[in-house]
N, C-alpha and C positions, 0 to 999 in steps of 0.2 A: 504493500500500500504506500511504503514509504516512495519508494522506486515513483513509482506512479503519480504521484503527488508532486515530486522532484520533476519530473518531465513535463508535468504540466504548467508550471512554472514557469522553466526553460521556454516552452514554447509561446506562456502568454507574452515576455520578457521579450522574443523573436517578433512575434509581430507587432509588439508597440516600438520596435526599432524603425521596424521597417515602415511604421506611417510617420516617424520622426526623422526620416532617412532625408536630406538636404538635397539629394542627386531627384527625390521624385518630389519636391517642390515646386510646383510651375514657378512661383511668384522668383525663384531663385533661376530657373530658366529667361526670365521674361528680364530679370536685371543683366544676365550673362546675354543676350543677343541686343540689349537696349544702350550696351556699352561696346558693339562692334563697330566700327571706322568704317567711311566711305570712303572711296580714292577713284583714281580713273576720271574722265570725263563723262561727264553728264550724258544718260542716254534717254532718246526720244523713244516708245514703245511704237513702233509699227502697227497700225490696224492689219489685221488677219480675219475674215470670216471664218465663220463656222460653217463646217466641221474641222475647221483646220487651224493650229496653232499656233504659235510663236514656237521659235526655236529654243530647246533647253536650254538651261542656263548655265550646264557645266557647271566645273569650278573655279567660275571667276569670284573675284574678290566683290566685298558689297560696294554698290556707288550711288550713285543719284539717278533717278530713273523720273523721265515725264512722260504722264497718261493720259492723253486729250478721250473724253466722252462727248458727244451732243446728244443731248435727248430733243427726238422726235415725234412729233404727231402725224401720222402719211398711213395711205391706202395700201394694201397690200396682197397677198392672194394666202387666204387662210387654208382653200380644197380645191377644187376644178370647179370652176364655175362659182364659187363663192370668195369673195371680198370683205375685208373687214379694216376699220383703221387702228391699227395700232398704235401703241407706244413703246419707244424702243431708244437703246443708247446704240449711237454709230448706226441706223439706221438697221438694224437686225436685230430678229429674236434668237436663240438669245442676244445681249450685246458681248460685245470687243471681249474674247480670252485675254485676261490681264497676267502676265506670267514676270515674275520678281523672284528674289529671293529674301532667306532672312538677315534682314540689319541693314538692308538695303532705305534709302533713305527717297519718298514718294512725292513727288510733285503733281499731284491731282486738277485738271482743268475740266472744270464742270460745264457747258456752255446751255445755254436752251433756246432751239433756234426761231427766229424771229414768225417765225409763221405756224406758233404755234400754240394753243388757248390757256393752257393749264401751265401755273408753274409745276418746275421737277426737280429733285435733290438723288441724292444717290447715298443708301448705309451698307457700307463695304463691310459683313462681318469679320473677315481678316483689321480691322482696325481697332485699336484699344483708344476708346475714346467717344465723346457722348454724341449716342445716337449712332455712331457706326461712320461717323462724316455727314450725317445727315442736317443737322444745325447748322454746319457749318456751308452747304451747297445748295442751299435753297435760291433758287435762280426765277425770275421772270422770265417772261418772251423775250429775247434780244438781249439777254446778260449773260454775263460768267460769274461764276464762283473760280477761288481756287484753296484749297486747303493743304497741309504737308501732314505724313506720318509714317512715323518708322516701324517697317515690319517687323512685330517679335515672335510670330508665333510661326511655324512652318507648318502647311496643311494647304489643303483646297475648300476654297470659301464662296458661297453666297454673297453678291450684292445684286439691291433690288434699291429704286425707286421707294421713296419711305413718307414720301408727300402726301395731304391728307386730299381723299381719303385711301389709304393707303391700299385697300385690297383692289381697289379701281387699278389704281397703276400698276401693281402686278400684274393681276387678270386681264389684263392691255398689253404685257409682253416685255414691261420693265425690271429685265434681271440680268445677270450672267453670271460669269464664274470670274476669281483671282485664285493664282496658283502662286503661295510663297515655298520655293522649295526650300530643300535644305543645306547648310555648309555644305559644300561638293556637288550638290546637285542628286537628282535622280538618278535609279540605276539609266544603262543604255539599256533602250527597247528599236524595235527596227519601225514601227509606224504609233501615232500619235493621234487620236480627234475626242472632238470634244462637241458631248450631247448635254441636251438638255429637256427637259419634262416639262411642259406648263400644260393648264387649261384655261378655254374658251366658251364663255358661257354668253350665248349669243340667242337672239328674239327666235330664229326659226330655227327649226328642227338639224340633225347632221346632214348636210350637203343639201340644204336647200336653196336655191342659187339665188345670187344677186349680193348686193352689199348688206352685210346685220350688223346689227348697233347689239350692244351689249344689255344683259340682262340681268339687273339685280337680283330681282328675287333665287330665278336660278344660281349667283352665285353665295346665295346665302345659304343656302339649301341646300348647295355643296353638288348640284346636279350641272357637273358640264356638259354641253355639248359635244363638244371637242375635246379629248387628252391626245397631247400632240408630241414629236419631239421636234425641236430647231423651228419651234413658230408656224411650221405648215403638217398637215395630214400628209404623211407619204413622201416626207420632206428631203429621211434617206432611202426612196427606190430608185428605181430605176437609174440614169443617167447618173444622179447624185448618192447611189449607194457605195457604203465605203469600200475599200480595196486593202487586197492582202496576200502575200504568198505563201504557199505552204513552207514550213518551218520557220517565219516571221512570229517574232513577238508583237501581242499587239498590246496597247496603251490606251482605257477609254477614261476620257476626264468626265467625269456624268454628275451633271446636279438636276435638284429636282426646285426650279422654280415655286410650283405650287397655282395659287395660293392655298388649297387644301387640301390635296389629294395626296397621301404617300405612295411609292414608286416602288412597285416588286421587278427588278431590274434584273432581266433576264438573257442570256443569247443561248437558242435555241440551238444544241447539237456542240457546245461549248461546255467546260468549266473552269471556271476563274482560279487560275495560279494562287494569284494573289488577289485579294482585298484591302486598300488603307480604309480601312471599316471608319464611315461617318465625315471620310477624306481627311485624318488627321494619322499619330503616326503608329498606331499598333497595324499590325496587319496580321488577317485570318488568310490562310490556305487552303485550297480545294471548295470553295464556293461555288453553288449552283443556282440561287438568286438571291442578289443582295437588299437589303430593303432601307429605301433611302426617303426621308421625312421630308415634305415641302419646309424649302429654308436650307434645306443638307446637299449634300454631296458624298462621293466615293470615287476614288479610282480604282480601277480593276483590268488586271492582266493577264492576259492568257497567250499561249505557242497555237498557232493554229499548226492542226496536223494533217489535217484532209482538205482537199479542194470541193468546192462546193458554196450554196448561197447558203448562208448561215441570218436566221433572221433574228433582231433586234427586239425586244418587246417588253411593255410594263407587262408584267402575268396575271395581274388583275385582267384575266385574259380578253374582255369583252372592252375594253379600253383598248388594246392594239386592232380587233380584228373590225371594231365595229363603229369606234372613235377615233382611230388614228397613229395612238401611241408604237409602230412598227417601223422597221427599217430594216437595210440589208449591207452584211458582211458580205461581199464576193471576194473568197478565196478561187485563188489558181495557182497550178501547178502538177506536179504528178501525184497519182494516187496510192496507197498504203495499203494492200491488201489485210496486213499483218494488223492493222487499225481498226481499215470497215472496207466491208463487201457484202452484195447480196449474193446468199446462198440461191434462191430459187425465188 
């Protein structure tokens, strides 16, 4: 009994260490990245649409980085034969992949372009600081904001339009993603894109044509019309489905916009290497659907091994086949009997 007694001790002893332990203190991480040095000359971020990103960031040193947004009010094509106006940063849903690193030091230009009715502001969850930048970027038709902040935490982040009233501006198309990687950078992978999940709660029915105007009640009632990825139904088929060769690693940066709906993020005939579960930095392996909260993000990688169309889909499965939420992997290359083959 003695023994036993002695051991439990030990171990309660063990883990009041380990929640006292300095190394898993954020607030001790967030002082060690909030004291890293900029050098180098000042870099302007390049607009990239989606699905496509900025070029990793290796292991360059942190520096000063500017990130020009416009938020927009403009017509758009939500299905085939349907129109809707959204709202959008850099003129896409999602907006502008923002990719920095940490300790890197942000020059944020907010602008709101002149022809357009509502003010808009932008809360970058990646920023420590009130509102997310949101306070600080509240812009009229025909002005700019600009705000500075230093990245401390490393992860993949949500920003969205935070202006009231705020689930409008989401549900309008106003969101993207920022990727602070980490000292060194990410591992190398051979291709790179970046999805994104919103919905669209619009006056007529799914794919009923012409231009719609937006529908509150349905977006209170959480019944969208449309769950879509990159702002259109179908937005990665055809011509615009993503591309991949057999034994390429692939890299998907995926947020889930929202404004309500979580994301069973799935690719059909695939399973996820890796998960940075919640797009921050633990990571789960062997994932077959990741489930991502409006507001969140994840990255997830996987080797493709077989050639063939691999398709894209929230698994809330009547959201992909029926509202939109679907897209397509095309792999090519040769094929793997040893992998998959039909018998008969």
């Amino acid at each position: 009994m003695k023994r036993i007694l002695t051991s439990l001790v030990i171990v309660l002893f063990a883990l009041q260490a380990c929640k006292q332990n300095p190394s898993d203190d954020s607030s001790a991480k967030s002082e060690n990245t909030m004291d890293i040095k900029v050098s180098g000359e000042t870099e302007t971020q390049a607009i990239v649409n989606p699905p496509m990103v900025p070029a990793p960031i290796g292991d360059r040193a942190a520096k000063k980085v500017v990130v020009h947004l416009e938020a927009t009010e403009e017509v758009g094509e939500l299905a085939d034969g349907v129109t809707y106006k959204f709202w959008t940063f850099n003129s896409t849903v999602p907006g502008t992949f923002i990719r920095i690193r940490v300790g890197d030091e942000v020059e944020l230009h907010v602008t709101n372009r002149s022809d357009s009715v509502m003010p808009h502001n932008i809360d970058l969850h990646a920023v420590n600081g009130p509102g997310g930048g949101a306070e600080a970027t509240n812009v009229a038709p025909g002005k700019e904001a600009i705000f500075n902040f230093k990245a401390l935490n490393p992860g993949l982040y949500v920003y969205h339009c935070a202006a009231a009233p705020v689930p409008l501006h989401i549900a309008n198309g106003m969101y993207g993603l920022i990727l602070v990687e980490p000292a060194g950078g990410l591992p190398k992978v051979d291709r790179e894109y970046y999805i994104m999940q919103g919905e669209f709660y619009t006056k007529g029915k799914t794919d009923e044509k012409g231009l719609q105007e937006f529908d509150q009640d349905k977006g209170v009632d959480e019944r969208p019309t449309y769950v879509v990825f990159n702002g259109k139904k179908n937005a990665l088929m055809g011509k615009n489905a993503l591309e991949a060769k057999v034994g390429e690693t692939v890299r998907l940066f995926v947020g889930n916009g929202g404004p309500n709906l979580v994301s069973s993020f799935h690719v059909i005939g695939e399973i996820f290497d890796r998960v940075y579960i919640e797009g921050g930095s633990k990571i789960n392996e062997n994932v077959q659907t990741t489930v991502i909260p409006a507001g969140g993000a994840a990255i997830v990688e996987f080797k493709v091994e077989e050639p063939g169309d691999y398709v894209i889909v929230d698994h809330s499965i009547f959201r992909a086949f029926n509202k939109g939420a679907i897209g397509i992997l095309k792999v090519t290359g040769e094929k793997n009997p040893k992998i998959f083959h039909k018998v008969k």
